[in-house]
PLY file of the C-alpha trace (Angstrom):
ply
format ascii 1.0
element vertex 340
property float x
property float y
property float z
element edge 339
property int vertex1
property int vertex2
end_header
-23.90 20.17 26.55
-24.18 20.39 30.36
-26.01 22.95 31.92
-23.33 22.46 34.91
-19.52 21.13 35.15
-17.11 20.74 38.25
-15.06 24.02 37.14
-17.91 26.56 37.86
-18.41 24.73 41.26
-17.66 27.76 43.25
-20.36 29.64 40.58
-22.77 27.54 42.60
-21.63 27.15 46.44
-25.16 26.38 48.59
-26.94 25.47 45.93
-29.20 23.41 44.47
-28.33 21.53 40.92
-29.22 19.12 37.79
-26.67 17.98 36.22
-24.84 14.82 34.69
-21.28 12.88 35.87
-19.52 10.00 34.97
-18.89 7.94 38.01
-15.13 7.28 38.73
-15.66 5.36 41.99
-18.53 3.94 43.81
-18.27 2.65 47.66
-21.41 1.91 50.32
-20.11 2.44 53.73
-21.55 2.24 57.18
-22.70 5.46 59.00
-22.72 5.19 62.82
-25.76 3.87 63.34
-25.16 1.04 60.82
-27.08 1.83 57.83
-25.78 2.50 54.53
-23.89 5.54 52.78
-22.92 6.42 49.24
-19.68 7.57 48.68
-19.08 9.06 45.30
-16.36 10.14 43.04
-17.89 12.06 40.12
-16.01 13.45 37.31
-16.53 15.93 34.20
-13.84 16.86 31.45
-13.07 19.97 33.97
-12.39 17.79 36.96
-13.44 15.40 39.62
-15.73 15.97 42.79
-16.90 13.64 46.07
-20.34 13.46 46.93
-22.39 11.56 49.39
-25.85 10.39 49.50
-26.91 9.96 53.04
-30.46 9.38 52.42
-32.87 6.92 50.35
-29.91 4.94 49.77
-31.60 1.39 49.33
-33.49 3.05 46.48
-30.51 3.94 44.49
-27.84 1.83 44.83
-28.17 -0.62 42.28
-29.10 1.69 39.99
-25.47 2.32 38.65
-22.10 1.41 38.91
-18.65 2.81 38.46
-17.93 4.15 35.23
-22.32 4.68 34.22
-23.33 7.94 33.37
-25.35 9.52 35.92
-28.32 12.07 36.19
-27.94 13.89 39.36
-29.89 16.28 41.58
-28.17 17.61 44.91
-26.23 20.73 46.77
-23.10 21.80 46.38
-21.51 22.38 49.48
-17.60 22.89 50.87
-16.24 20.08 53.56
-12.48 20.49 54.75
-11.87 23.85 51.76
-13.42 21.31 49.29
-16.78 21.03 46.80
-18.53 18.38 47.45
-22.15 17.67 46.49
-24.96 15.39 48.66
-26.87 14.10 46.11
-30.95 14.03 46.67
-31.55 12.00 43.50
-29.78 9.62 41.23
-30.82 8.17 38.01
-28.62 6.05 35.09
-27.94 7.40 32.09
-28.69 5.62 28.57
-26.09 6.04 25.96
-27.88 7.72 23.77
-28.09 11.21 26.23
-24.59 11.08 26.62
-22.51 13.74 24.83
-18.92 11.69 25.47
-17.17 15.14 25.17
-18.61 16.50 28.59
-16.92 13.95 30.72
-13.08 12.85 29.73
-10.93 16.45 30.00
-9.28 16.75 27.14
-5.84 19.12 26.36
-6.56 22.63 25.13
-3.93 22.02 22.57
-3.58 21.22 19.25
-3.32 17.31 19.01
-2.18 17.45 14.98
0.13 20.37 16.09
1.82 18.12 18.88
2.52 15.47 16.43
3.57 17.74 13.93
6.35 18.91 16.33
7.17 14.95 17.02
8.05 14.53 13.46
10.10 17.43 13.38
12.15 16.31 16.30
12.71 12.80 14.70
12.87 14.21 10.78
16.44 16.25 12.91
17.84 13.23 14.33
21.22 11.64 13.07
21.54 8.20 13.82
19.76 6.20 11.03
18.82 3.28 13.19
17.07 5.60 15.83
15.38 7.61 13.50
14.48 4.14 11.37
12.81 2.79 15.01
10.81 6.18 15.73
9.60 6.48 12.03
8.51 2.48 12.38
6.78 3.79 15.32
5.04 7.06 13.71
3.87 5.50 10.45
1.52 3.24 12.15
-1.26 4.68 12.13
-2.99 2.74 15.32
-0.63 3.95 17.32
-0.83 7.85 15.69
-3.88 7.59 16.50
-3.64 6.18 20.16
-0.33 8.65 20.56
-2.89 11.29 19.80
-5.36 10.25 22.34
-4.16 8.75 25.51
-3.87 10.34 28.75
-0.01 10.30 30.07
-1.59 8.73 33.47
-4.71 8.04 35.25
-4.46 10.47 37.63
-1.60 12.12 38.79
-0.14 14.30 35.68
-1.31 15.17 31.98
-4.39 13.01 32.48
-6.16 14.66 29.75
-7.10 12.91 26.31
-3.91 13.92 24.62
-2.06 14.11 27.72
0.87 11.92 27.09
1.54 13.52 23.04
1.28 16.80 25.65
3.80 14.99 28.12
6.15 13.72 25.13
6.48 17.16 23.39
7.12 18.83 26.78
10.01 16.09 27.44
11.48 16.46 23.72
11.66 20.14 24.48
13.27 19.90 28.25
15.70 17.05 26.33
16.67 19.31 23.41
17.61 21.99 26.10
19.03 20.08 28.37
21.46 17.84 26.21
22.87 20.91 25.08
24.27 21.62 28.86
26.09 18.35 28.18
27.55 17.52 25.15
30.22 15.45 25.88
27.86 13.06 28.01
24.93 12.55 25.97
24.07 11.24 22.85
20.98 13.01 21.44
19.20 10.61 19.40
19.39 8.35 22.09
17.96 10.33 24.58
14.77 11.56 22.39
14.25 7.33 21.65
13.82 6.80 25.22
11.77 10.48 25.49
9.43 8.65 22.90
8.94 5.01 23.68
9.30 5.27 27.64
5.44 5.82 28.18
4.52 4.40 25.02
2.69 1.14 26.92
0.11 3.86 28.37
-1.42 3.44 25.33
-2.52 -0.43 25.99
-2.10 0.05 29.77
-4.68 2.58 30.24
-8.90 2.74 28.67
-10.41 6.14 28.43
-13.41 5.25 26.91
-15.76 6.62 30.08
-12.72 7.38 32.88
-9.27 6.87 33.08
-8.68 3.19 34.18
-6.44 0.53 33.80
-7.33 -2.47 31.32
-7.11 -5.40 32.69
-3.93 -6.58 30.41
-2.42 -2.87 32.40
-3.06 -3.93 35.72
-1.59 -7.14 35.43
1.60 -6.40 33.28
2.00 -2.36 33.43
3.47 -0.14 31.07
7.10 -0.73 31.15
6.39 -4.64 29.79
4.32 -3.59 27.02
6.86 -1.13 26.14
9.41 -4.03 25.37
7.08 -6.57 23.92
6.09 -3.04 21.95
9.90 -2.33 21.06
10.41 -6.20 20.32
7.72 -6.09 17.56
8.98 -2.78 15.58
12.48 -4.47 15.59
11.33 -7.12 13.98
10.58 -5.03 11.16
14.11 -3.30 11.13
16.94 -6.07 10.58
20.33 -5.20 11.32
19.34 -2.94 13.80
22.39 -2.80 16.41
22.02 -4.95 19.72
23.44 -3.25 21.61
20.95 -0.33 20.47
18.30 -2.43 21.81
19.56 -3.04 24.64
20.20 0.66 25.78
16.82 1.67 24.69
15.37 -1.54 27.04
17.24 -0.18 29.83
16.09 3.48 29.52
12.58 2.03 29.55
12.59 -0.22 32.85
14.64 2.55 34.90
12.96 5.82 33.40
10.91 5.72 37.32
14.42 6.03 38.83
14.20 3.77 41.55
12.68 0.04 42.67
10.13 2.08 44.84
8.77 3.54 42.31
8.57 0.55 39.65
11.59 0.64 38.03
13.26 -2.94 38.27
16.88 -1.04 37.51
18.18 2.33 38.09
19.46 4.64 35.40
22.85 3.27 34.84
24.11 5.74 32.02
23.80 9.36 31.30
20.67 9.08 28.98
19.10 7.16 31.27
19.52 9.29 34.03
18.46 12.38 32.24
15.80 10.96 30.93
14.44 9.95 34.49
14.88 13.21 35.98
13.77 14.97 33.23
10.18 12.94 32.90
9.63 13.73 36.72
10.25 17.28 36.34
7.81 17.78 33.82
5.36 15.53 35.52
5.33 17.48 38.58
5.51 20.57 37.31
2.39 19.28 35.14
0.86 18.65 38.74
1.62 21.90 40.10
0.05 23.58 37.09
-3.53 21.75 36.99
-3.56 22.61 40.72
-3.36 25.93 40.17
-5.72 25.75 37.59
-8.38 24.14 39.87
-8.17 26.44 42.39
-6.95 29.57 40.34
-8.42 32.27 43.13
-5.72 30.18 45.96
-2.51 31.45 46.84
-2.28 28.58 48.93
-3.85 25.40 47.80
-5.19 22.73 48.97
-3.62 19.23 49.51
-1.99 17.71 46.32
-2.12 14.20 46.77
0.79 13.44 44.01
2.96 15.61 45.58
2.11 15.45 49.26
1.96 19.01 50.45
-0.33 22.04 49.73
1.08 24.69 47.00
1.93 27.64 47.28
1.09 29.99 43.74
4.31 31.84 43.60
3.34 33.65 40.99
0.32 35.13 42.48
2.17 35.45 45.34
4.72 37.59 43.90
2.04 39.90 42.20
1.22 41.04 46.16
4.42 41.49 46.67
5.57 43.64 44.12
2.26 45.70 44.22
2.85 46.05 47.88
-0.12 43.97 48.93
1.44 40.70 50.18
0.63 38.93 53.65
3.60 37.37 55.65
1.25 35.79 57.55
-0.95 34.03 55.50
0.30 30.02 55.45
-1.70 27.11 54.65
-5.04 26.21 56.22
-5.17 23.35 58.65
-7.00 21.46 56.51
-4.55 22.34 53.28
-2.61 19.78 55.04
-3.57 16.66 53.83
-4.23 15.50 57.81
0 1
1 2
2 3
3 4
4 5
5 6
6 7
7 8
8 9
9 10
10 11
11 12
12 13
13 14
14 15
15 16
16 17
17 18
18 19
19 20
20 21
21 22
22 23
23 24
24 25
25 26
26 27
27 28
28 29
29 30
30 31
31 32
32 33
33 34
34 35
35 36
36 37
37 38
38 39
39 40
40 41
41 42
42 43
43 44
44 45
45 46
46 47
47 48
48 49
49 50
50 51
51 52
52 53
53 54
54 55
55 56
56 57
57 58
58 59
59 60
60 61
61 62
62 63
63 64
64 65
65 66
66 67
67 68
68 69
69 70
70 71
71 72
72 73
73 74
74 75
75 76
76 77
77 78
78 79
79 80
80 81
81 82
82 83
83 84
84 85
85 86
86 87
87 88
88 89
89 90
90 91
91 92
92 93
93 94
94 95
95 96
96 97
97 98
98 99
99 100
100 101
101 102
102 103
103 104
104 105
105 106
106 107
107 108
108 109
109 110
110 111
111 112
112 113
113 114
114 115
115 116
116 117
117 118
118 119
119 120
120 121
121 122
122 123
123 124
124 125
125 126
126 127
127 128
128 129
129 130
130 131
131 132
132 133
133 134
134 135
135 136
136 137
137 138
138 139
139 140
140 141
141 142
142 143
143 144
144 145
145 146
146 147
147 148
148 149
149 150
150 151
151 152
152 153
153 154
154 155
155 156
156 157
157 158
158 159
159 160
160 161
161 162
162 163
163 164
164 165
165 166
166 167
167 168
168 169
169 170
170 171
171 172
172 173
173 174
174 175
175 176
176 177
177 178
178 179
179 180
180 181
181 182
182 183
183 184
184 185
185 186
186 187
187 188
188 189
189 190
190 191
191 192
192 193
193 194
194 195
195 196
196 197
197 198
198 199
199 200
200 201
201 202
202 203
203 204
204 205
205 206
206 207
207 208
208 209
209 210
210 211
211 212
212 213
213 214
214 215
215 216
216 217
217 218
218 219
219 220
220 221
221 222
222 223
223 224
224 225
225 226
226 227
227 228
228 229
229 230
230 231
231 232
232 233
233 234
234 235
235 236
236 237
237 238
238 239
239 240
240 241
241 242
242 243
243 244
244 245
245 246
246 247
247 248
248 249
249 250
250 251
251 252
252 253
253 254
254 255
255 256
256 257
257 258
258 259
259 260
260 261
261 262
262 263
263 264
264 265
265 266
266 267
267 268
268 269
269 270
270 271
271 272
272 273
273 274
274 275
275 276
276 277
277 278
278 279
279 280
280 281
281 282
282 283
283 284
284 285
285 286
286 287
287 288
288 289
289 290
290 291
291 292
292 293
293 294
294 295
295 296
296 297
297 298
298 299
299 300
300 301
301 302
302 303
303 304
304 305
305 306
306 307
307 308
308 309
309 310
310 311
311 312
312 313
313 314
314 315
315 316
316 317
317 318
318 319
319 320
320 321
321 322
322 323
323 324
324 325
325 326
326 327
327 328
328 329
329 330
330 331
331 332
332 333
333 334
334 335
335 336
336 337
337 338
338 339
């Protein structure tokens, strides 16, 4: 186990540590007078932090690359209401003083649990030729097993080993509720299929092994085309399943972004659809919001969220001051909370 991780980063402000990273990125850029910096994202299972290494760089920069394990030695510092370290020392890691558990976060939930609530979902639903495509689905045990593990994205929400089964519960749960509101518009089974398959791809989209990043089949293709060469395949398996079944489910899985900006080459075009859209982006950004707060749990403000483009403001800590009399109508976001 570490003697240090990103979390406890405040723990150690202006000082001196040892300690081990994976590296997520790796860049050598020019300071002003020419020669050569390292910039540095490092990463733990309890988050990600920049550093720099201004000095000695000739010495150390081909000593790893992104995605190595690293031995590290440097300060811990705070630039623009962020940790950052400057690293003094560098050294590559061999495999065999890696503990793989200190570096990929992974949920704080109970992966077997998560699934266990899946089945009940789809054990509940109706339609025999929906419930025949998510069993197909569920008894495989590659994909139980992949379900179980892959992050929901590389970065911006659930991305956690475990985080999309995390993700997918959280969206069977909004979709149970929500469907409910409208019963004469949407068709229940349907909606939980496209809850189910419409981040399914993540799974060969996405490598977790040392960091979250895309394969190379992900990066060329994405998720939403592996979804339906994904669907495709099951069906296969399943004859007389309906067409126009098919179809629908295809659809909810090329416009579940919402809109062409955002990678979806159709918008929702019927009810389920467009639930199932808004009801993914909810609980991604909420998801956001939440990890934010958890990185910075003593802010009322936060800093910058990238995903969402605009500092945070913890409204429930806020509204502890208030009620116990304590709260500041003054206080707004730093300058540099503001992503400038």
């Amino acid at each position: 186990m570490k003697d240090f991780y990103i979390a406890e980063a405040a723990r150690f402000e202006n000082q001196v540590i040892t300690s081990s990273f994976v590296v997520v990125s790796k860049q050598a850029k020019p300071k002003k007078s020419g020669e050569l910096y390292l910039a540095l994202t490092l990463a733990d299972r309890t988050g990600h932090m920049e550093a720099k290494m201004w000095d000695n760089v000739a010495d150390h920069i081909n000593c790893f690359e992104q995605d190595d394990f690293i031995k590290v030695r440097g300060l811990i510092n705070k630039f623009n209401g962020r940790f950052q370290l400057t690293l003094h020392k560098v050294r590559s890691l061999q495999e065999s003083e890696v503990e793989f558990d200190d570096y990929l976060p992974r949920t704080t939930k109970d992966v077997d649990a998560l699934w266990g609530t899946l089945c009940e979902f789809v054990a509940g639903m109706q339609d025999p030729h929906l419930k025949a495509l998510l069993r197909a689905f569920m008894a495989d045990p590659k994909i139980e097993h992949a379900y179980k593990t892959a992050p929901a994205a590389k970065s911006l929400h659930h991305a956690v080993i475990g985080g999309l089964l995390d993700h997918v519960v959280s969206l069977f749960w909004l979709c149970d509720l929500a469907c409910r509101n409208y019963p004469a518009m949407i068709d229940r089974d349907l909606l939980l299929t496209g809850a189910f398959l419409h981040d399914i791809g993540k799974l060969h989209e996405l490598t977790f092994a040392r960091s979250f990043t895309y394969t190379t089949r992900g990066q060329l293709l994405g998720h939403m085309i592996i979804e339906l060469e994904m669907l495709q395949q099951k069906l296969a398996s399943l004859p007389g399943f309906p067409e126009e079944y098919k179809t629908l489910i295809e659809h909810m899985i090329i416009s579940h972004h919402g809109k062409y900006e955002f990678g979806s080459p159709k918008m929702p075009m019927f009810p389920e659809a467009l639930m199932l859209h808004y009801l993914d982006d909810l609980d991604s950004k909420m998801e956001s919001m939440r990890a934010h707060f958890a990185r910075e749990p003593e802010a009322e403000w936060t800093t910058y969220n990238a995903s969402l483009e605009r500092p945070l403001l913890n409204s429930r800590k806020y509204l502890e001051k208030l009620k116990s009399g304590k709260a500041d109508a003054g206080v707004t976001p730093s300058p540099e909370s503001e992503g400038t």
